[in-house]
N, C-alpha and C positions, 0 to 999 in steps of 0.2 A: 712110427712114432705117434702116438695119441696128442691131439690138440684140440684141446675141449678149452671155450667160455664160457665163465659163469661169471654173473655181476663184473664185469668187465676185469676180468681175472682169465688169466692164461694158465693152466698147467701143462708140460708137455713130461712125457716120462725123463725120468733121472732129476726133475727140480727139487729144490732143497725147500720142504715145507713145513710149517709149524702149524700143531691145530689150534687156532684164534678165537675158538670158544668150543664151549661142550664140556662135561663132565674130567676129560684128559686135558683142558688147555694147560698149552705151554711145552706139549707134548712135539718133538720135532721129528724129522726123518725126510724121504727118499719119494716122490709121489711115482707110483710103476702105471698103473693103468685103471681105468673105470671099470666099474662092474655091472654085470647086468643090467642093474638097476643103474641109472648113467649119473643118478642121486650121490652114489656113494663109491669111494673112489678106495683102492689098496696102497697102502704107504709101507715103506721099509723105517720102522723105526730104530733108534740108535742101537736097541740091546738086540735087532740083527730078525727083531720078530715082524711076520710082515700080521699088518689090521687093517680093518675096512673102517673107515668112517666114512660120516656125511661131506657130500663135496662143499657143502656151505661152512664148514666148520673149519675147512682149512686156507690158510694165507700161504703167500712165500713168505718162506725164511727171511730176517733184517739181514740177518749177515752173508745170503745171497744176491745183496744187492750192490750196486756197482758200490764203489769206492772215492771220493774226490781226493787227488792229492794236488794242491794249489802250493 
């Protein structure tokens, strides 16, 4: 499993990520793994297509994160 920090940011393969700026923001999906370039990472996006983008460009997902039920 890939476990890469960036700006105190975790991604490990299978996390639910959204891209949080760049030309596609708002754009969500699947993070698989880094690429060569350890810059730019491959994501499975929702219509099933896998893309590279910049590893600065993506966040996790809001609705990967826990839950409070009080």
């Amino acid at each position: 499993m890939i476990d890469t920090r960036f700006d105190d940011r975790t991604f490990r393969e299978g996390d639910e990520v959204v891209l949080a700026r760049g030309t596609y923001s708002g754009t969500s999906g699947v993070f698989l793994r880094l690429r060569p370039d350890v810059k730019w990472a491959d994501i499975t996006e929702r219509s099933g297509a896998i893309r590279s983008h910049p590893v600065q460009w993506l966040d996790h997902c809001a609705s990967a994160a826990p839950v409070s039920r009080n």
